[in-house]
FIKOLZA-1660 file (N, C-alpha, C; in steps of 0.1 Angstrom, whole numbers, plus 5000, padded with zeros to 4 digits):
% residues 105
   i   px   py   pz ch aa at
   1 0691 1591 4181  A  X  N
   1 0695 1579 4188  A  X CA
   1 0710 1581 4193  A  X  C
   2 0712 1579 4207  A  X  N
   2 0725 1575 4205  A  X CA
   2 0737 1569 4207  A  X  C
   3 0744 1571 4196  A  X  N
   3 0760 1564 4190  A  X CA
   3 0767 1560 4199  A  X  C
   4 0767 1563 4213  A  X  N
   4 0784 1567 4222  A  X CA
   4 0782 1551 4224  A  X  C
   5 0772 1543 4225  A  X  N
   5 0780 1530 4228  A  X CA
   5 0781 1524 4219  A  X  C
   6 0778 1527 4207  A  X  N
   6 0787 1518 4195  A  X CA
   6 0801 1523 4194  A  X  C
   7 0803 1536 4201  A  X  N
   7 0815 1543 4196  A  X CA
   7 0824 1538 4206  A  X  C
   8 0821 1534 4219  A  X  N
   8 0828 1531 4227  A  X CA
   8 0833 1512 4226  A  X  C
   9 0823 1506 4217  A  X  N
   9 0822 1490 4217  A  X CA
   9 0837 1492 4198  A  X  C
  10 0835 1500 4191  A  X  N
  10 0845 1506 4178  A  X CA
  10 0856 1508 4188  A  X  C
  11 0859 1513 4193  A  X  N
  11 0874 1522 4201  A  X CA
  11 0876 1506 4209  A  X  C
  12 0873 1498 4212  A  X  N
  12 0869 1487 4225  A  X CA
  12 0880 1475 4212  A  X  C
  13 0873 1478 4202  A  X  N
  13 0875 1466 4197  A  X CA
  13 0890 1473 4187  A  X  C
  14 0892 1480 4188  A  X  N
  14 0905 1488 4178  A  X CA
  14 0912 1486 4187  A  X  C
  15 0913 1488 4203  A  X  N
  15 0924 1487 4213  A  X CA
  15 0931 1470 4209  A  X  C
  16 0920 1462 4212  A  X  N
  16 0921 1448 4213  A  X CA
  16 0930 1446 4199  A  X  C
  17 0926 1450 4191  A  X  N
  17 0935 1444 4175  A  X CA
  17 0950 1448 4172  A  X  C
  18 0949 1460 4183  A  X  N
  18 0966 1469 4182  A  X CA
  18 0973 1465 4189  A  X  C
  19 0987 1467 4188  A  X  N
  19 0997 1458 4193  A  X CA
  19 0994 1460 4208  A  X  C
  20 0991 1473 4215  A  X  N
  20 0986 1474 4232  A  X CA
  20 0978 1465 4235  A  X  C
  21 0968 1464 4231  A  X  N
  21 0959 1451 4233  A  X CA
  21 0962 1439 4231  A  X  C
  22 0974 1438 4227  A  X  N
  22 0974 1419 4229  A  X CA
  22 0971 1414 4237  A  X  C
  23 0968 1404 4235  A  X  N
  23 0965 1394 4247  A  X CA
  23 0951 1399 4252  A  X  C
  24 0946 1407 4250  A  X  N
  24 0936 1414 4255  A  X CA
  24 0921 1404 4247  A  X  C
  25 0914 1398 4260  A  X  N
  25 0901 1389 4250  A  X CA
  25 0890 1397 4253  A  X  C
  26 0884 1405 4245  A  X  N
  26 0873 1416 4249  A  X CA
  26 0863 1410 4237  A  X  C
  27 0850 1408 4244  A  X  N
  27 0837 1401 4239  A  X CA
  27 0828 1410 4245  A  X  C
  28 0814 1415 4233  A  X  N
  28 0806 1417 4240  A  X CA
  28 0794 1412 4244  A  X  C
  29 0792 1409 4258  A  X  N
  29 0782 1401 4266  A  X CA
  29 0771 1409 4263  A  X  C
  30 0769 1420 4266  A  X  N
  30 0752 1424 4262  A  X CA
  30 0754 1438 4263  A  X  C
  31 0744 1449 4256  A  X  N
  31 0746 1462 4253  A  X CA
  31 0731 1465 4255  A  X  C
  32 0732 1476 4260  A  X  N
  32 0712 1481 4264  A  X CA
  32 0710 1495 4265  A  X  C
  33 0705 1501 4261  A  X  N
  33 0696 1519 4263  A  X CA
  33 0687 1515 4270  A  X  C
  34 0695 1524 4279  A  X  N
  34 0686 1526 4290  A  X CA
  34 0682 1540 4292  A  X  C
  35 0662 1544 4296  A  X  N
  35 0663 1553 4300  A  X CA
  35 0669 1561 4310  A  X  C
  36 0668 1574 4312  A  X  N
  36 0675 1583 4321  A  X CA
  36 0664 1579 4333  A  X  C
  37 0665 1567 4341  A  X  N
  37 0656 1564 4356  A  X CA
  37 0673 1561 4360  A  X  C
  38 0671 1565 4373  A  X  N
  38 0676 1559 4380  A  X CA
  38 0678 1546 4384  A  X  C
  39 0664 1538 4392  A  X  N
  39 0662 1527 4390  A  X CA
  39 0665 1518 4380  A  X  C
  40 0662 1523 4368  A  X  N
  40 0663 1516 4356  A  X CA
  40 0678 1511 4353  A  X  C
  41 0686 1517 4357  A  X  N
  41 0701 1522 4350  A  X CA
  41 0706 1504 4362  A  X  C
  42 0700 1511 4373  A  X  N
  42 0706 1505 4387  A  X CA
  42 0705 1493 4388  A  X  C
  43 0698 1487 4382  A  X  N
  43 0688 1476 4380  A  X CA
  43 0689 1467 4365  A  X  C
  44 0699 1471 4356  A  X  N
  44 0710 1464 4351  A  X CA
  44 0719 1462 4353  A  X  C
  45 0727 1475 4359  A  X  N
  45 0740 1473 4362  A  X CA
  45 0742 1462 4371  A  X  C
  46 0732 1462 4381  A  X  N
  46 0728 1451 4393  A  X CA
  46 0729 1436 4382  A  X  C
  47 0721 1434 4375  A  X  N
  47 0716 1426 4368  A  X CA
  47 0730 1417 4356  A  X  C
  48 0737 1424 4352  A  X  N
  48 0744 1422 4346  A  X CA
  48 0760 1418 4355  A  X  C
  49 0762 1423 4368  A  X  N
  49 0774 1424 4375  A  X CA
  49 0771 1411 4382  A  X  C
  50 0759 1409 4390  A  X  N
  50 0756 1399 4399  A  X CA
  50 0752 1389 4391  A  X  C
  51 0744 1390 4376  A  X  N
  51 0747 1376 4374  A  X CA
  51 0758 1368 4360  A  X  C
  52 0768 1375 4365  A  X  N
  52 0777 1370 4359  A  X CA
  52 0777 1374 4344  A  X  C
  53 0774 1381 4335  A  X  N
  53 0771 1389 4325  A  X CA
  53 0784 1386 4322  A  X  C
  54 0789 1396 4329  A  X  N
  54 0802 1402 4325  A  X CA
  54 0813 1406 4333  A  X  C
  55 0825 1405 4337  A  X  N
  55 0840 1410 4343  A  X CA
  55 0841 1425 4342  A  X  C
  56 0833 1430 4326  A  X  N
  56 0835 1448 4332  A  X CA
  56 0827 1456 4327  A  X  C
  57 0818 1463 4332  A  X  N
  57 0804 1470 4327  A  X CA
  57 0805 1487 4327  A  X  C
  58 0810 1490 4310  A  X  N
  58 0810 1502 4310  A  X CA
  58 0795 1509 4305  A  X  C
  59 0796 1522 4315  A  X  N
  59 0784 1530 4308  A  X CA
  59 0785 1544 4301  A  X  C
  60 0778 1547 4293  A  X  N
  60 0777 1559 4286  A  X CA
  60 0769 1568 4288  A  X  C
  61 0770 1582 4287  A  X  N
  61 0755 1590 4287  A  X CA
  61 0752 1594 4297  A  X  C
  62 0744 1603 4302  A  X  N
  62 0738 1607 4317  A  X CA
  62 0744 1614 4324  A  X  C
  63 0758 1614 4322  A  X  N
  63 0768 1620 4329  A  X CA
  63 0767 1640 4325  A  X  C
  64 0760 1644 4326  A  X  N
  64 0760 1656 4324  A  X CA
  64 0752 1665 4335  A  X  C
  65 0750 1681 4334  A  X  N
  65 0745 1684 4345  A  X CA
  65 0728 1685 4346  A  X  C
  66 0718 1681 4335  A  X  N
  66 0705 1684 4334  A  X CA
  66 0702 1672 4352  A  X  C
  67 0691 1677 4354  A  X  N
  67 0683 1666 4364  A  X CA
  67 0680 1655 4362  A  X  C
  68 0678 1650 4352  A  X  N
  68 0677 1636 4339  A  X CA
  68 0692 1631 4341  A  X  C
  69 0703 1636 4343  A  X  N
  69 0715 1630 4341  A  X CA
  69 0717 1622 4355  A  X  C
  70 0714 1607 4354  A  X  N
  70 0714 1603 4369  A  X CA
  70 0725 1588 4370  A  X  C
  71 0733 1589 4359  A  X  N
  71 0738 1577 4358  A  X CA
  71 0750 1575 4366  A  X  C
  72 0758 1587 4371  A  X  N
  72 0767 1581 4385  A  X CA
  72 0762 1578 4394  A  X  C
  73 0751 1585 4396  A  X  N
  73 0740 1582 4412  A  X CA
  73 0738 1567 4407  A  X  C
  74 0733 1565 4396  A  X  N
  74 0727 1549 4393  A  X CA
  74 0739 1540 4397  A  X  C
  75 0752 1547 4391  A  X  N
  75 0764 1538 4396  A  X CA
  75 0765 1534 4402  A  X  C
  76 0769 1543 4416  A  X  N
  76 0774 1543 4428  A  X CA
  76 0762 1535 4434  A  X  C
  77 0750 1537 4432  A  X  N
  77 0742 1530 4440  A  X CA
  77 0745 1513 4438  A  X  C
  78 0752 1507 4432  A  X  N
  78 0752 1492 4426  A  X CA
  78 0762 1489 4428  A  X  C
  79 0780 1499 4427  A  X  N
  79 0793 1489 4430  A  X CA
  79 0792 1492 4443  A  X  C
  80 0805 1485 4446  A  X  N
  80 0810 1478 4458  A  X CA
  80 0822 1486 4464  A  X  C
  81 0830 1488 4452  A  X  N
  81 0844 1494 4456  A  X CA
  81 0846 1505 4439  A  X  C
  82 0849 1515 4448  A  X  N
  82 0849 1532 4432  A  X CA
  82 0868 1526 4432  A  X  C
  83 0869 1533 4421  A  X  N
  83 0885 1536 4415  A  X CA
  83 0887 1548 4414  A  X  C
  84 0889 1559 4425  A  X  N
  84 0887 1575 4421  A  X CA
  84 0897 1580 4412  A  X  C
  85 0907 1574 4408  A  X  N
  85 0921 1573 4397  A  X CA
  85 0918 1574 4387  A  X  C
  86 0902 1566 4384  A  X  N
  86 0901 1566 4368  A  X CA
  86 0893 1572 4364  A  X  C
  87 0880 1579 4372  A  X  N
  87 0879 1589 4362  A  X CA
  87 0887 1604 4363  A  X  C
  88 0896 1605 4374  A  X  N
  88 0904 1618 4369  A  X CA
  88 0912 1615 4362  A  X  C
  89 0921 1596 4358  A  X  N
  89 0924 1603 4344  A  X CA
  89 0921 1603 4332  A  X  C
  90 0902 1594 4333  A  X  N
  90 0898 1599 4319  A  X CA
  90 0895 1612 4314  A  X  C
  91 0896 1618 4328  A  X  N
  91 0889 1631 4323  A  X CA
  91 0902 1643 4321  A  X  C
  92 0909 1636 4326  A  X  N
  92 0922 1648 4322  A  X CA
  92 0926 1641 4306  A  X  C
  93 0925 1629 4303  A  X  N
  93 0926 1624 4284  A  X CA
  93 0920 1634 4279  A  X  C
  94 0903 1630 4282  A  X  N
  94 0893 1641 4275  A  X CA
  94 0893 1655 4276  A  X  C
  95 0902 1662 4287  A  X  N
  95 0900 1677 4284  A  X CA
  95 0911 1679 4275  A  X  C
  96 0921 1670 4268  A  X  N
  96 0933 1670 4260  A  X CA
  96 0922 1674 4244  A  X  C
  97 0913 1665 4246  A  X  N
  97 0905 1665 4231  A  X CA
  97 0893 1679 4231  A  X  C
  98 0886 1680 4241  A  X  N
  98 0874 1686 4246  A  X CA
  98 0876 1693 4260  A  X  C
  99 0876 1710 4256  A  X  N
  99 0879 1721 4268  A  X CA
  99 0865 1719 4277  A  X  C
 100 0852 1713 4273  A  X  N
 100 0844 1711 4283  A  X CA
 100 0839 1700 4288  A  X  C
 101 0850 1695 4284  A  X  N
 101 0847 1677 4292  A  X CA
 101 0848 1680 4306  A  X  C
 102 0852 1685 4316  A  X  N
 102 0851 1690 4330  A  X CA
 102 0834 1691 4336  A  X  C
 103 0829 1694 4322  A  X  N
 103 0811 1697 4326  A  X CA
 103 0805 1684 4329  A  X  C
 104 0810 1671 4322  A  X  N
 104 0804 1659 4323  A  X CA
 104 0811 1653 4340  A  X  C
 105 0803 1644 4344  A  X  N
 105 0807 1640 4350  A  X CA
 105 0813 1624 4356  A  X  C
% end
């Protein structure tokens, strides 16, 4: 099964409790495995953004190079406006921890 979004909702909620997080009100609206469809992926994100779910919908997983990995395609197909800032600098964080975080995408 996998962990990364419990691990990400753990790290989510450690930010909030530490002195950086103050003020910070972070609640989780809803959490879901989804399979590797495209559609599938597109079609919560949709679901969750447009009906008011939630203010900020992170996802996990997929991001890698197999043909199954379709989850930025799923992204991009659903927002409105990218932040190209943030994942180069999550990904420059993560190649601090992991030399092949560059593979993910």
């Amino acid at each position: 099964a996998d962990a990364s979004g419990a691990e990400v909702q753990r790290c989510l909620r450690e930010y909030a409790a530490s002195g950086a997080g103050a003020g910070w009100r972070l609640e989780l609206a809803a959490s879901e495995v989804v399979p590797d469809d495209a559609d599938a992926i597109s079609e919560v994100l949709a679901r969750w953004a447009d009906g008011g779910v939630a203010n900020l919908v992170l996802t996990t997983g997929g991001t890698g190079l197999s043909p199954r990995d379709v989850t930025p395609e799923a992204t991009l197909a659903v927002v409105e406006r990218t932040l190209p800032g943030l994942p180069e600098l999550l990904l420059g964080e993560a190649l601090r921890h992991e030399p092949l975080a560059a593979l993910s995408r």
